[in-house]
DRENPA-510880 format. One record per residue (C-alpha): x, y, z; residue in one letter; residue number from 1. Coordinates in steps of 0.2 Angstrom, whole numbers, plus 2048, in hexadecimal, padded with zeros to 3 digits. Layout:
// residues N
    px    py    pz   residuo   num
     X     Y     Z         a   NUM
...
***
This chain:
// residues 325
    px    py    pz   residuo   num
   227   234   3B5         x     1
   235   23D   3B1         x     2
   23C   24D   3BB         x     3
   237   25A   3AF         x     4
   226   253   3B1         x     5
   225   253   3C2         x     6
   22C   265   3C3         x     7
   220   269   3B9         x     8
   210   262   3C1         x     9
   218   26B   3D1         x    10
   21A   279   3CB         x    11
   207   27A   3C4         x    12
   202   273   3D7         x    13
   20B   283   3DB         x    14
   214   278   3E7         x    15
   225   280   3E0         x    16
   229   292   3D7         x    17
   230   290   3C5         x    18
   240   297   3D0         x    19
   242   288   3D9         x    20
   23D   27E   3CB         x    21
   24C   284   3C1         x    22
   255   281   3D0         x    23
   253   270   3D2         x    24
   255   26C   3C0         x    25
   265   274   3C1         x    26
   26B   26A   3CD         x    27
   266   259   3C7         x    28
   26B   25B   3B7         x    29
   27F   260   3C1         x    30
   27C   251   3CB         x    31
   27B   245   3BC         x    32
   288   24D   3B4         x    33
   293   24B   3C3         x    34
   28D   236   3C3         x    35
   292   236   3B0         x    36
   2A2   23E   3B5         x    37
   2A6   22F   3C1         x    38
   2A1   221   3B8         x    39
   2AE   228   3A9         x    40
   2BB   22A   3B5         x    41
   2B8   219   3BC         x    42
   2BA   211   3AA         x    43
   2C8   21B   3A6         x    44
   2D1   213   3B9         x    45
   2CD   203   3B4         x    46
   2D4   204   3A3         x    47
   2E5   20D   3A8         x    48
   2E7   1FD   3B7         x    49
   2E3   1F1   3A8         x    50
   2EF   1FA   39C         x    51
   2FC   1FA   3AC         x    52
   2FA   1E7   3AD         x    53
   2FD   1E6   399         x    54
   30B   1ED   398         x    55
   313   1E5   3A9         x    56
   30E   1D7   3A1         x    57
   317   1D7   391         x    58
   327   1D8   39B         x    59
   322   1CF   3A9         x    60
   332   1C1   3AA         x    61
   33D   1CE   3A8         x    62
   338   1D5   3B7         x    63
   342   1D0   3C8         x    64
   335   1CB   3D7         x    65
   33C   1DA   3E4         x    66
   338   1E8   3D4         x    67
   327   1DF   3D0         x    68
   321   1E0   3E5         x    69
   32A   1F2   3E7         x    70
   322   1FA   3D7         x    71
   30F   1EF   3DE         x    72
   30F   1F6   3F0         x    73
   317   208   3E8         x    74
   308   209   3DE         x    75
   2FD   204   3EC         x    76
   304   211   3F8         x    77
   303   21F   3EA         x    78
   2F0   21C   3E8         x    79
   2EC   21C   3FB         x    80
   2F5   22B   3FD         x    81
   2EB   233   3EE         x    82
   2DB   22E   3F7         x    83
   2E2   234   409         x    84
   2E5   247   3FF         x    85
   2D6   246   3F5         x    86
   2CC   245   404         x    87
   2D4   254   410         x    88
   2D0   25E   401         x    89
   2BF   257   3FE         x    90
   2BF   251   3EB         x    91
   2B2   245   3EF         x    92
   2B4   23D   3DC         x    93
   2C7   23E   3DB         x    94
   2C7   232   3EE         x    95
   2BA   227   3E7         x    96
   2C5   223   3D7         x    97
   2D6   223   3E1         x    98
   2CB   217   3EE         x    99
   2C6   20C   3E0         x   100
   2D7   20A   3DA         x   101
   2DE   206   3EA         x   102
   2D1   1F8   3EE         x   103
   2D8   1F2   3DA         x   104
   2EA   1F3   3DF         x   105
   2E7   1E8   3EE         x   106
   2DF   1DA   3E3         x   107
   2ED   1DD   3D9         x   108
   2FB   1DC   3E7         x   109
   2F4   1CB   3ED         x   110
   2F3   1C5   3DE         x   111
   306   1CA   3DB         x   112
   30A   1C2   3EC         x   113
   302   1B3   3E9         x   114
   30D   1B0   3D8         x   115
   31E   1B5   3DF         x   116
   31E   1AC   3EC         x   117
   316   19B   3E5         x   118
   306   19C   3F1         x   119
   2F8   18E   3EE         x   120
   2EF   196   3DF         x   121
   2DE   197   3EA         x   122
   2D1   1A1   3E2         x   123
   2C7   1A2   3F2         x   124
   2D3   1A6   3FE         x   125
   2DA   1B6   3F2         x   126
   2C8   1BB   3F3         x   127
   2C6   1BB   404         x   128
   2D6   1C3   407         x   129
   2D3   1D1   3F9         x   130
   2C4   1D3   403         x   131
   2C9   1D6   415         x   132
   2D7   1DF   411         x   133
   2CD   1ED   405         x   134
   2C0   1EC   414         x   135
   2C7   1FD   41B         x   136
   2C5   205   40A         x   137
   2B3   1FE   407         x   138
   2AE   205   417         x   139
   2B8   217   412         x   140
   2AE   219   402         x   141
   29D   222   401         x   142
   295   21C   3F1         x   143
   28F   20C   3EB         x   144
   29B   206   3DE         x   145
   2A8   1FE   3E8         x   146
   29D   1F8   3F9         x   147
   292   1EE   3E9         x   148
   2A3   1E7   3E3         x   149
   2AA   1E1   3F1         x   150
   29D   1DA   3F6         x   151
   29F   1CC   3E9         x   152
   2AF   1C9   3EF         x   153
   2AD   1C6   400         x   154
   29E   1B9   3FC         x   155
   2AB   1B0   3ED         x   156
   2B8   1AD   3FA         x   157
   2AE   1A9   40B         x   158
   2AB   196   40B         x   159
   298   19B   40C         x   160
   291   18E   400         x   161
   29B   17F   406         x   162
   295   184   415         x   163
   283   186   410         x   164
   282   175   406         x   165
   278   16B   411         x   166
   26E   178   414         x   167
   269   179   3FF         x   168
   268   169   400         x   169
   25A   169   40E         x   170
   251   176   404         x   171
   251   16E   3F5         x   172
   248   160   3FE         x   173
   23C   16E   408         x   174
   23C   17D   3FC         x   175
   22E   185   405         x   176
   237   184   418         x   177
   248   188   40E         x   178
   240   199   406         x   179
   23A   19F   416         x   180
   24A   19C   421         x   181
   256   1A4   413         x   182
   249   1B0   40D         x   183
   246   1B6   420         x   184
   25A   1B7   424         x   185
   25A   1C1   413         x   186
   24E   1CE   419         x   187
   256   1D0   42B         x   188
   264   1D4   423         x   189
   25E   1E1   416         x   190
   254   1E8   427         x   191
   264   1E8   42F         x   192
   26D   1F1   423         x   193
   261   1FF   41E         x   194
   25F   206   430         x   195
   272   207   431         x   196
   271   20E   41F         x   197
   264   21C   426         x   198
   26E   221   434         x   199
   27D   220   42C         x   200
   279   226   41A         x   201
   28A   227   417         x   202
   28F   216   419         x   203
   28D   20E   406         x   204
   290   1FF   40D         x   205
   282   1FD   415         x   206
   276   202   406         x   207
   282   1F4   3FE         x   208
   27D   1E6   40B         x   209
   26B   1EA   408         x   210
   26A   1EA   3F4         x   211
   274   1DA   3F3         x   212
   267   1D2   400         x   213
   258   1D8   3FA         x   214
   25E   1D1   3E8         x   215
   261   1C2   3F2         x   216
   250   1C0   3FA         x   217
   248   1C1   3EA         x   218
   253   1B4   3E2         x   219
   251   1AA   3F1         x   220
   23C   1AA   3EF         x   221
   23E   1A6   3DD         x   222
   249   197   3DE         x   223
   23F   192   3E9         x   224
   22E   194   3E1         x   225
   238   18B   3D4         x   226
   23D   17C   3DE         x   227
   22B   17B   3E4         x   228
   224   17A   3D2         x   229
   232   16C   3D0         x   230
   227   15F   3DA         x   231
   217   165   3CF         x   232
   217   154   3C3         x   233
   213   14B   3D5         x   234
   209   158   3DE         x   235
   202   165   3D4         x   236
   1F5   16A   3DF         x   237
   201   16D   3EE         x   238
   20E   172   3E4         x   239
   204   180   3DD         x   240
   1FC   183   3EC         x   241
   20E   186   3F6         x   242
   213   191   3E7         x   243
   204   19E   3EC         x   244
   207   19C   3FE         x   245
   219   1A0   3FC         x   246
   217   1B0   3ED         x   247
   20A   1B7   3F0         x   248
   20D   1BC   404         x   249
   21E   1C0   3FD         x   250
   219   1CC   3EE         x   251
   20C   1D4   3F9         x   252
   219   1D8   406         x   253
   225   1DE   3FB         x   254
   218   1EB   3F2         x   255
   213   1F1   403         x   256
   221   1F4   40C         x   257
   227   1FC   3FA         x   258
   219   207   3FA         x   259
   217   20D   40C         x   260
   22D   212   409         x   261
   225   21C   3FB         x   262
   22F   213   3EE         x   263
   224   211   3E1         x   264
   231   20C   3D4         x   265
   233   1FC   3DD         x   266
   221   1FA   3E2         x   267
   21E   1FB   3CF         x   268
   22C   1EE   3CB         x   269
   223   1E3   3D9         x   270
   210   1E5   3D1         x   271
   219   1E1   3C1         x   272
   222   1D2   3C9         x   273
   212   1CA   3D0         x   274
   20B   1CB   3BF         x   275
   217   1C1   3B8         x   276
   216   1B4   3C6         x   277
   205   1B2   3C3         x   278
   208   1B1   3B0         x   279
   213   1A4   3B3         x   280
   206   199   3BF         x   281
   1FA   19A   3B4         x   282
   206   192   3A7         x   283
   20D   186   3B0         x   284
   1FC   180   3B5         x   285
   1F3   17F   3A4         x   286
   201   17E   39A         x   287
   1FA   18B   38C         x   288
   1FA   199   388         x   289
   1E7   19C   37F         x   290
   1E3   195   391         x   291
   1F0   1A0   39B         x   292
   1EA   1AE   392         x   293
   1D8   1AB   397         x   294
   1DC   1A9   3A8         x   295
   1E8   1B8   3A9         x   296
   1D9   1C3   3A2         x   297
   1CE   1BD   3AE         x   298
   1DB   1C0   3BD         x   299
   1DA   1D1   3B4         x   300
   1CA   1D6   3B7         x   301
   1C8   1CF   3C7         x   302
   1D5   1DB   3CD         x   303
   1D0   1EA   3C4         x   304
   1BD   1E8   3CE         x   305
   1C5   1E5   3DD         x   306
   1D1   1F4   3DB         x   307
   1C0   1FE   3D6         x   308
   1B6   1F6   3E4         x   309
   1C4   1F9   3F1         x   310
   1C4   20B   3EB         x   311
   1B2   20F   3EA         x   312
   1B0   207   3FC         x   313
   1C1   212   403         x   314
   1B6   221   3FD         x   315
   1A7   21E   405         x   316
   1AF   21A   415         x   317
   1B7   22B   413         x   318
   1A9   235   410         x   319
   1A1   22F   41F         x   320
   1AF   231   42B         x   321
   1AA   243   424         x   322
   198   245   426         x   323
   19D   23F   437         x   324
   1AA   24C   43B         x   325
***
């Protein structure tokens, strides 16, 4: 439901006046503006960095090495100081463009670096480096763009997968122990990282952390639901009977917690979500889709009288605790 509608429907509640329905519209409609405004100026950063880049490097061998590092660290300097002024004068935008463009320059410094002075050309380690050294300016910026960039960056360069590699290889052997122990680190994580996020709501960072790990934890409980169904040809039965044991908890959990936050976007992406899990057991398990689709209607049913069941039951308990009252 869009806003209109829903100021609308307050309004006839007479929750709100038509004043302070105008109100709010007003300053929605100046908050989107202002996001549009952002997004524009970001593209228009980007474009003059790579136009910059272009031109440097169409005369790139004419340029002597001291020229090429003073004019790079210059640069650098210029947009740091622009983002230091830009915040004592609170221009919340222009510090988040000049903040952007800093963490760019610093990719772009070490990258410079590495090719004058002949460094290992190791993609990794310039990651990690990029990374650590933007950290400060990650941790300075309060929206969600660059905190959901770098992130990226610091998990391209960290070591992480050579590290992890016996542990895949030990869950692609026990997919349904392997789901549990990531998927559980996953969700301590995204805990973790929203109660820092609610008491400081101003550290984007943290509301970074915890949109990267729950995409994470539901990658985590698909590919694992897909190495289960792997094993299927040898034990369908158990196969199929991990795959509920594993989703189903998962998905129920997930709508819960979504609906008690009072997020009922993402309750309605995880209702939607199950549904397609159990589209696809029923495919995988008959193999058709005349049968699929018989079985899927069946499901449907089923949960419409237990929804209508569930409801006419909650309402009778209700009217008693009344008539006892």
């Amino acid at each position: 439901m869009n806003l209109y509608k829903h100021l609308a429907l307050w309004e006839e509640a007479k929750i709100i006046t038509a004043k302070q329905s105008a109100a709010i519209w007003d300053f929605e409609h100046a908050n989107k503006s202002s996001h549009i405004k952002r997004a524009f100026m970001l593209l228009g950063i980007f474009c003059i960095g790579l136009g910059i880049v272009g031109i440097i490097s169409a005369h790139w061998n004419n340029i002597a090495d001291i020229v090429k590092l003073i004019g790079c660290f210059s640069l650098l300097a210029i947009t740091l100081s622009a983002a230091y002024s830009a915040d004592t004068r609170q221009k919340e935008t222009l510090f988040e463009m000049m903040l952007f463009a800093s963490f760019m320059m610093i990719g772009a410094t070490i990258g410079l670096v590495s090719q004058i002075y002949h460094l290992p050309a190791d993609i990794d380690k310039g990651l990690l480096t990029w990374a650590f050294v933007s950290l400060p300016i990650v941790i300075l910026s309060g929206k969600l763009f660059l905190p959901l960039l770098w992130i990226p960056i610091l998990l391209g360069g960290w070591p992480l997968w050579q590290m992890l590699e016996p542990f895949f290889d030990w869950w692609n052997h026990m997919p349904y122990c392997g789901t549990i122990i990531a998927g559980t680190f996953l969700a301590i994580l995204a805990f973790m990282a929203r109660y820092v996020q609610k008491i400081y709501p101003e550290f984007a960072l943290s509301k970074a952390i915890f949109i990267w790990s729950l995409f994470g934890l539901y990658l985590t409980f698909i590919t694992g639901d897909l190495l289960i169904r792997e094993m299927r040809f040898a034990y369908t039965g158990i196969a199929l009977v991990k795959s509920l044991l594993l989703m189903l908890p998962f998905i129920g959990i997930m709508s819960y917690i979504s609906y008690i936050s009072d997020h009922l976007k993402a309750f309605y992406a995880n209702i939607i979500f199950g549904g397609f899990y159990i589209f696809s057991l029923y495919f995988m398990t008959f193999y058709s889709l005349a049968t699929t689709g018989c079985g899927l209607v069946l499901s449907g049913l089923l949960i419409i009288s237990f929804v209508l069941i569930f409801q006419k039951i909650h309402k009778s308990i209700r009217m008693i605790q009344k008539g006892g009252k």
